[in-house]
C-alpha positions in Angstrom: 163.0 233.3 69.1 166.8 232.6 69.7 169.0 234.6 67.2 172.4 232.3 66.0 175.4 234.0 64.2 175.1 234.7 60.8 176.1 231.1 59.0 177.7 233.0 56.4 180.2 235.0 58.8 183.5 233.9 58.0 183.8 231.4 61.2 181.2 229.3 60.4 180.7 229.4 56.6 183.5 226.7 56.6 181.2 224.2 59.5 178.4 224.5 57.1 180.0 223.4 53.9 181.9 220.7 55.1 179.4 219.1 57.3 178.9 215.7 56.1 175.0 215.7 57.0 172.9 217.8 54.5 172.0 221.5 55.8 169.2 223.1 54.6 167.7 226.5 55.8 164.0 227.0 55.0 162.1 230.1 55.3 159.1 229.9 57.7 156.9 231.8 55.9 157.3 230.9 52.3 158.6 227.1 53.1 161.6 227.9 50.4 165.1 226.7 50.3 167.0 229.7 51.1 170.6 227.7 51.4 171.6 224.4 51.4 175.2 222.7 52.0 176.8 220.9 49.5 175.9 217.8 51.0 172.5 218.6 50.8 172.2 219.4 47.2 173.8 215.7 46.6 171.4 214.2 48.4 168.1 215.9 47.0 170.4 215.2 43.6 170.3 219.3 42.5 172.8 222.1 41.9 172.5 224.8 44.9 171.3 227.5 42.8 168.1 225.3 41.7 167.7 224.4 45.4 167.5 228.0 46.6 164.0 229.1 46.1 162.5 225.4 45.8 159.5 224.9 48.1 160.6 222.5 50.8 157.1 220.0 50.4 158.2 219.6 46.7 161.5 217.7 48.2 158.6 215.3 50.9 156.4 212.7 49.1 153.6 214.0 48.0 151.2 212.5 50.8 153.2 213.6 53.1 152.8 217.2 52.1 149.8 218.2 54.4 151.4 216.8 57.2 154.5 218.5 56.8 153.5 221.9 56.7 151.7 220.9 60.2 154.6 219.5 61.3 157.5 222.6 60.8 154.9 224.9 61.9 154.7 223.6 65.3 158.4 223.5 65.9 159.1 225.6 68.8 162.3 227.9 69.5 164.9 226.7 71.6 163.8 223.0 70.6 164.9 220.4 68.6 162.3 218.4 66.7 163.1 215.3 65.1 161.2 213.3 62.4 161.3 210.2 59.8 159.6 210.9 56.4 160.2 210.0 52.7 162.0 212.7 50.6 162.2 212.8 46.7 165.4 213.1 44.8 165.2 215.2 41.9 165.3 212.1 39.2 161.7 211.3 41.5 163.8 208.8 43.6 162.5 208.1 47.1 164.8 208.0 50.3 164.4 207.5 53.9 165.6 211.0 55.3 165.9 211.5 59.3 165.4 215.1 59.7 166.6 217.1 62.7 164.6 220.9 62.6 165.5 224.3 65.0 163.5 227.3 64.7 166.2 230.1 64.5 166.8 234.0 63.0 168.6 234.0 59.8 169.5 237.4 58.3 166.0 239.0 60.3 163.8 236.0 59.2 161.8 233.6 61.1 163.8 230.3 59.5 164.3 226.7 60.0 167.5 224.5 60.0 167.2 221.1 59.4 170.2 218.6 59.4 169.5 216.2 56.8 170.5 211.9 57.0 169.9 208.9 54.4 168.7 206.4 56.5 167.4 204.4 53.8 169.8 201.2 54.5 169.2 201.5 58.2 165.4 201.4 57.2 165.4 199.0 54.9 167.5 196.6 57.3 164.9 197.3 60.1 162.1 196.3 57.6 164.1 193.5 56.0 164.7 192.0 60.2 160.6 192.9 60.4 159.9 190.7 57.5 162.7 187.6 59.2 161.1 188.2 62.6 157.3 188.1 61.3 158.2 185.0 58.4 160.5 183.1 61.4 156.9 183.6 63.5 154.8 182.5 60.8 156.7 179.4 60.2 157.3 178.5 64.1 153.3 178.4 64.2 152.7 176.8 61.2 155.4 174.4 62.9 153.9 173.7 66.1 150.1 173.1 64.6 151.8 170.6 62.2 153.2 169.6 65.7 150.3 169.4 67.5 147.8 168.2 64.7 150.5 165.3 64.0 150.7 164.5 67.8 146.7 164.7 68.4 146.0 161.8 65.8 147.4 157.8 66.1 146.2 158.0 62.6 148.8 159.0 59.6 147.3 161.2 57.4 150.3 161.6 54.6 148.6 163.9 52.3 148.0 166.6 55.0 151.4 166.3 55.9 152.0 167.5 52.4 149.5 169.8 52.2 151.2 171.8 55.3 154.4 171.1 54.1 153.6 173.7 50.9 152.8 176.1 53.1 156.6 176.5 54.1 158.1 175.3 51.6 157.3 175.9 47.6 157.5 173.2 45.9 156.7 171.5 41.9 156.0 168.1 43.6 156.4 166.3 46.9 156.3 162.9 48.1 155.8 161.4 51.3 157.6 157.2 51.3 157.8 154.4 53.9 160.8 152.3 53.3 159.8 148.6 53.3 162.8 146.2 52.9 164.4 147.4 49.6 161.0 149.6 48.3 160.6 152.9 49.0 157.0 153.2 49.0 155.2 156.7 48.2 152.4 156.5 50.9 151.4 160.1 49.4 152.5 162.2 46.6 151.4 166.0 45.5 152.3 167.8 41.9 151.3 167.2 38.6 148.3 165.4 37.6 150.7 162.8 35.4 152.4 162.1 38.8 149.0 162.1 41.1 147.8 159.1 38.3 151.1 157.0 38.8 150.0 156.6 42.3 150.5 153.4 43.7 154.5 154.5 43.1 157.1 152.4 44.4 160.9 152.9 43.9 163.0 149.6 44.1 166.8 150.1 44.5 169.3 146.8 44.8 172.8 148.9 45.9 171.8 149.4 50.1 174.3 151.5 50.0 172.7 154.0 47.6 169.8 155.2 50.0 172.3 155.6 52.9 174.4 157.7 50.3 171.5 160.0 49.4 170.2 160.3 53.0 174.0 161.7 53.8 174.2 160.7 57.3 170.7 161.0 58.0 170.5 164.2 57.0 168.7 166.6 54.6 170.1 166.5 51.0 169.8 169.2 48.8 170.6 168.8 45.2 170.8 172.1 43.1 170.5 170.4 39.8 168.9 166.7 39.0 170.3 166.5 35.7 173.6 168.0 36.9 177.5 166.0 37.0 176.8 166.1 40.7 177.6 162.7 42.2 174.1 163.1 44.6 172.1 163.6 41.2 173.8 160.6 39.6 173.4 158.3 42.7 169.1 160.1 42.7 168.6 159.5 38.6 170.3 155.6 39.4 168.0 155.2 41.9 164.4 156.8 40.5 164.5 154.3 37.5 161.7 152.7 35.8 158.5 154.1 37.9 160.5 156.3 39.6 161.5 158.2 36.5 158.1 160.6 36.9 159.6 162.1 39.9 162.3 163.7 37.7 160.2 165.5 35.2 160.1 168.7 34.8 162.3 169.5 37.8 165.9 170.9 38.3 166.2 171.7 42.0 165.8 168.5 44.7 165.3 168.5 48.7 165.0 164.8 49.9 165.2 164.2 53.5 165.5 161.0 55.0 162.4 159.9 57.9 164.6 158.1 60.6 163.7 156.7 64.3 165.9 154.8 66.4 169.0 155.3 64.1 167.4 153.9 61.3 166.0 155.1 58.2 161.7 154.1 57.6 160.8 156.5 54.6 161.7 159.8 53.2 160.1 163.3 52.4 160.7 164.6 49.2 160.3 167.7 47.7 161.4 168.9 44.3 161.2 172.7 42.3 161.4 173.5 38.4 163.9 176.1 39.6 167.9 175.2 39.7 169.0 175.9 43.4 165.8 176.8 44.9 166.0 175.4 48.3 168.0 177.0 50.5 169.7 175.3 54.1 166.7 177.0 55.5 164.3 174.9 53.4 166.2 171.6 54.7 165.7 172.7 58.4 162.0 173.7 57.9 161.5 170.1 56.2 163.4 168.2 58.5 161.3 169.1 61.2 158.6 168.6 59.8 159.8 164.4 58.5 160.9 164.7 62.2 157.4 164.6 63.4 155.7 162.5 60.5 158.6 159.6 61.6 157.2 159.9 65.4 153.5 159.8 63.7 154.6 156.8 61.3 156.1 155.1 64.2 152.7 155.7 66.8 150.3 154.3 64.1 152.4 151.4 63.3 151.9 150.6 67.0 148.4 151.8 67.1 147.9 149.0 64.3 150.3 146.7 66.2 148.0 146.8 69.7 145.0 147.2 67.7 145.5 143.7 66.4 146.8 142.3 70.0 143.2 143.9 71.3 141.9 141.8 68.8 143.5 138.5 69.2 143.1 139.1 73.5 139.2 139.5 72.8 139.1 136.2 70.2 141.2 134.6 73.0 138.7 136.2 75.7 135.5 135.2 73.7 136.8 131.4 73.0 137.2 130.8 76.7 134.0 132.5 77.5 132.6 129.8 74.9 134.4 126.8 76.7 134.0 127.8 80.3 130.2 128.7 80.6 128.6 127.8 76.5 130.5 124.7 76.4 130.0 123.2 79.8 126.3 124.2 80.2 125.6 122.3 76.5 127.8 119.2 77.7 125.9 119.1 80.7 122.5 119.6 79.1 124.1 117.0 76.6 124.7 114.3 79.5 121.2 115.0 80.8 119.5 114.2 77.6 121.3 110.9 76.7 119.9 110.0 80.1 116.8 111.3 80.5 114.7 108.8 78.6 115.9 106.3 81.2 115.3 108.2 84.3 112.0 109.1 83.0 110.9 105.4 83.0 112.3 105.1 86.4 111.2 108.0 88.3 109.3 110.5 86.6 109.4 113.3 89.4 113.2 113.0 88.9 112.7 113.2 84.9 110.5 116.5 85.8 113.5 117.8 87.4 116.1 117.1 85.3 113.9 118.0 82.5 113.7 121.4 84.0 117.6 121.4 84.3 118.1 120.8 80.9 115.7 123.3 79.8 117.2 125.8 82.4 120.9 124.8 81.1 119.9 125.4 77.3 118.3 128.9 77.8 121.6 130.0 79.7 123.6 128.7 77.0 121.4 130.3 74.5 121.6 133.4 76.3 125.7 133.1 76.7 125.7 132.6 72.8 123.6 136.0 72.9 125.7 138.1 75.0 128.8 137.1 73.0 127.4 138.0 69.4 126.2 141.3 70.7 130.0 141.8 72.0 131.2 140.6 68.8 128.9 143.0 67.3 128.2 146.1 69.5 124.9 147.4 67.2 123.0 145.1 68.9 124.3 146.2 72.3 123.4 149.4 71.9 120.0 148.9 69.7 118.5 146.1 72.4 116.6 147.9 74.9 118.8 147.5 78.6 116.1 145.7 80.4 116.7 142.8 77.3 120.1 143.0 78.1 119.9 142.6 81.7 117.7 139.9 81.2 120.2 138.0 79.0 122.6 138.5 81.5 120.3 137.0 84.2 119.5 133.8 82.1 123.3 133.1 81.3 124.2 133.6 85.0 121.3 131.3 85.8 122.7 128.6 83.5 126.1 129.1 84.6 126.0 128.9 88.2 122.3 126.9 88.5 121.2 129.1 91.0 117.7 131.5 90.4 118.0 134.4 89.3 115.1 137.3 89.5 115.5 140.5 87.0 112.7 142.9 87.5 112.0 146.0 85.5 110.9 149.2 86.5 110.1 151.9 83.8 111.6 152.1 80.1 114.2 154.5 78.8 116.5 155.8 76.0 120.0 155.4 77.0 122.9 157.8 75.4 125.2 154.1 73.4 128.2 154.9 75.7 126.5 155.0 79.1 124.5 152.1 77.9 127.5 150.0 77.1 129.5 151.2 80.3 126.5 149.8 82.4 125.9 146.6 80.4 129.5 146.1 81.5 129.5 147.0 84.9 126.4 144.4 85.1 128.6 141.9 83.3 131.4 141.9 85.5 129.5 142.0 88.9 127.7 138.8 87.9 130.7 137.4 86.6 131.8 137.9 90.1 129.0 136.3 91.3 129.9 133.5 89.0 133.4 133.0 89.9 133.6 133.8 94.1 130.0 134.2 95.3 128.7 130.6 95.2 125.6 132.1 96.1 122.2 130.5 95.8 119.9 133.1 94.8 120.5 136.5 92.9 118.2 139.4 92.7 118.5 142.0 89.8 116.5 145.4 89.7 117.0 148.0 86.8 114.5 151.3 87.6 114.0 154.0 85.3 112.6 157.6 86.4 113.2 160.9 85.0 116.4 161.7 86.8 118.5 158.9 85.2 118.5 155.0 86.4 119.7 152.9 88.9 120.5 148.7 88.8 120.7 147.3 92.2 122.2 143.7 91.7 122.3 141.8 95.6 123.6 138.5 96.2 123.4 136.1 99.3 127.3 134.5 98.8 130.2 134.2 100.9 130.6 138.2 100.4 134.4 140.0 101.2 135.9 142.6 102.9 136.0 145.5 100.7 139.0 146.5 102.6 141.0 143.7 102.3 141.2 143.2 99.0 144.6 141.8 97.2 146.6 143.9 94.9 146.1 141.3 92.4 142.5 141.7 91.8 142.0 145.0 90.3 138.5 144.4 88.9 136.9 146.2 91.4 139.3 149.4 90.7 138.9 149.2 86.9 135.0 149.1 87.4 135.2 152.2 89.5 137.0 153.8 86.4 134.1 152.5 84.0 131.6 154.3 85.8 133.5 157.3 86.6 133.7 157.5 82.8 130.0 157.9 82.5 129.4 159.9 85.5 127.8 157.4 87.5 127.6 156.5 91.5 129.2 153.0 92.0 128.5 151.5 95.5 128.9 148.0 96.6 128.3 147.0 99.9 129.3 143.4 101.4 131.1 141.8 104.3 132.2 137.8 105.0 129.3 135.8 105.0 126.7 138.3 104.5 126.6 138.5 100.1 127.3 141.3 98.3 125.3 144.1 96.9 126.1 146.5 94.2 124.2 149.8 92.8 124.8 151.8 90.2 123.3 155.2 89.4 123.3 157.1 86.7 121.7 160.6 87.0 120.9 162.4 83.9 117.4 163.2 82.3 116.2 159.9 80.0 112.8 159.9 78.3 110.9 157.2 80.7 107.9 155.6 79.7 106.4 154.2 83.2 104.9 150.8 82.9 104.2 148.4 86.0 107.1 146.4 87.6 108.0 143.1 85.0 110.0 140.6 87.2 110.9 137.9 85.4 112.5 134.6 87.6 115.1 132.4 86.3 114.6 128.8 88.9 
């Protein structure tokens, strides 16, 4: 053990008492005070003659006492030990003390000197940056799933918005508003019950200039007092009249920031606190990122809604010229055959026969036309009509269309999964109308086989056929079919060459319940 000069001997006495840092020297053996600077006895809060004796735990928090004696026992000589602990004040007050301890020899005693420091501000600014870093972490995620649920859905959900908008941001009452001409109108709201009820809540205003004067620019407004002098709270009570009024009740503090996209303004987020002054610049960031994101969301479902309604109108228009190129035709033709039937009958019945088979071959097409469209029109029967049905349907409206024979044959029966079901009902649809438009074949064969490792259609044509390639960049229906049954996991092939007709398969391998039953060809002349 390494043996220092007496403190006490006149050259150092001085060193000791005017260090700035407490001093304290603790016997080993008893863990008492045996001296103590005077900087020390301010700290700990005691005069030095009611240090001097006092049991060094008494000064360490009291579950820290244990520990403590383990700790200064196993300082070694020659080093210096350092250590961060909580020390009591003799009032009971606790402070962060940094502690720096060297075994040493003090007047023939094994003793310990420990350089005292009140880090409590440093400490308490490390944990107060802690607490920023962890809350600025917290709110960055709760940011970015706001972010991400908002970006995931072409549907607006306003109350959710809300609802997440709480989590950052205390609030008395929020509102979430689309502008619409000179309305603001609250899409969701979230508060009081009284306020909840007034929903549907619209706020008219007839000044344009007084939203632009609340929205500042475009840019978050905080108003610290509603009922305030403040010319932002008079130009907010002028414009929440009438309806509006229930927005101010019960509130002091205001946050409204404006929804904008394109330079313009569509709506607002609103939020509003019984506290004068509560939100902070911080609170107007956090919210503004947030309206940031419901604008891009209101903006995506308006033109969700917009080419929802233009998928619409293309199928109406789709549907009507289905109904005036094959419908319409075949029942004009089966119309001209029956005004003149009676006549040719008279005449030449063997050509009445015939053209009595035409008409009945024209009418079942057109039936079956009329059929395919109201299952498109309503897709529960395209998807609750067993597939052979379907493909049979298909067969009869080609058959009509093109007055050529058709053959559909069914192998086996199965359960399709709706999607794969409608993907290959569509597939079919668009290689006959194929057939329809380019083939000018005069006989088409359709096969549909079931067995337990999926199904396959095989539709073959005698036509003019193509060169699969040399096809034009303007005919991409061959491309877009690929997709189709790439969606579904199925094989497309299609096999054809000028002259020689085409043939197309499509296989679709997944287990399907089958229920084997002999081959049922049906022939459309």
């Amino acid at each position: 053990m390494s043996v220092l000069p007496d403190l006490y001997a006149e050259s150092y006495q001085s060193i000791f008492e005017a260090a700035s840092d407490g001093l304290m020297i603790v016997n080993r053996e008893t863990g008492g005070v045996v001296n103590a600077n005077p900087a020390a006895c301010a700290m700990y809060g005691y005069a030095r003659e009611e240090l001097i004796g006092l049991p060094m735990t008494h000064l360490v928090q009291p579950g820290s006492r244990a520990s403590f004696d383990q700790y200064t026992q196993g300082i070694q000589p020659g080093n210096v030990s350092e250590g961060l602990a909580v020390h009591l004040r003799k009032n009971g007050w606790p402070f962060h003390a940094e502690v720096r301890w060297t075994a040493f020899t003090y007047r023939d005693q094994s003793c310990l000197l420990g350089m005292v420091r009140d880090v409590s501000d440093r400490v308490q600014a490390e944990q107060m940056l802690k607490r920023q870093v962890e809350s600025h972490a917290r709110e960055q995620a709760i940011l970015l799933e706001i972010s991400q649920t908002l970006a995931s859905s072409l549907e607006l959900k306003p109350g959710e918005i809300l609802d997440r908008l709480r989590v950052l941001i205390e609030y008395t009452h929020a509102g979430l508003f689309a502008l619409e001409d000179s309305t603001l109108a609250a899409l969701a709201v979230r508060g009081t019950p009284e306020l909840e009820r007034a929903m549907p809540l619209e706020i008219q205003f007839s000044d344009p200039h007084a939203l632009t004067a609340l929205s500042d620019g475009q840019q978050p407004n905080r108003i610290a007092d509603v009922w305030s002098t403040d010319p932002a709270a008079q130009v907010l009570r002028s414009l929440l009249k009438n309806q509006g009024t229930i927005l101010l009740e019960g509130v002091r503090a205001w946050l409204w920031v404006p929804l904008t996209a394109k330079g313009r303004i569509i709506g607002g987020l609103t939020a509003a606190h019984a506290e004068p002054g509560y939100f902070t610049a911080h609170h107007a960031d956090l919210a503004l990122t947030i309206a940031n994101q419901a604008a891009i969301t209101m903006i995506n479902a308006e033109l969700y809604e917009h080419a929802q309604a233009l998928a619409k109108l293309e199928e109406r228009q789709r549907l009507a010229q289905e109904l005036h190129d094959a419908v319409n035709q075949s029942l004009f033709s089966a119309g001209l055959i029956a005004e003149v039937l009676p006549r040719l009958w008279e005449q030449n019945p063997a050509e009445g026969r015939r053209s009595l088979e035409d008409l009945r071959r024209l009418t079942r097409g057109a039936l079956a036309e009329m059929r395919g469209l109201l299952a498109e029109l309503r897709p529960v029967i395209m998807t609750g009509t067993d597939f052979g049905d379907l493909l049979r349907q298909l067969g009869n409206a080609l058959a009509g269309r093109i007055n050529t024979p058709v053959s559909v044959s069914v192998t086996g029966r199965g359960v399709l999964p709706a999607d794969v079901q409608v993907a290959l009902y569509r597939l079919c649809q668009e290689t006959l109308s194929n057939i329809a438009k380019h083939a000018e074949a005069s006989q088409v064969q359709i096969r549909l086989r079931y067995d337990s490792d999926g199904v396959e259609v095989y539709i073959k044509d005698n036509g003019h056929g193509f060169d699969p390639e040399n096809i034009s960049l303007g005919h991409s229906g061959l491309s877009m079919m690929g997709e189709r049954a790439k969606a579904i996991g199925a094989v497309l092939s299609i096999t054809s060459a000028p002259g020689n007709g085409t043939t197309v398969t499509i296989r679709w391998a997944e287990a399907v319940d089958v229920a084997q039953t002999a081959d049922a060809e049906q022939k459309v002349l």
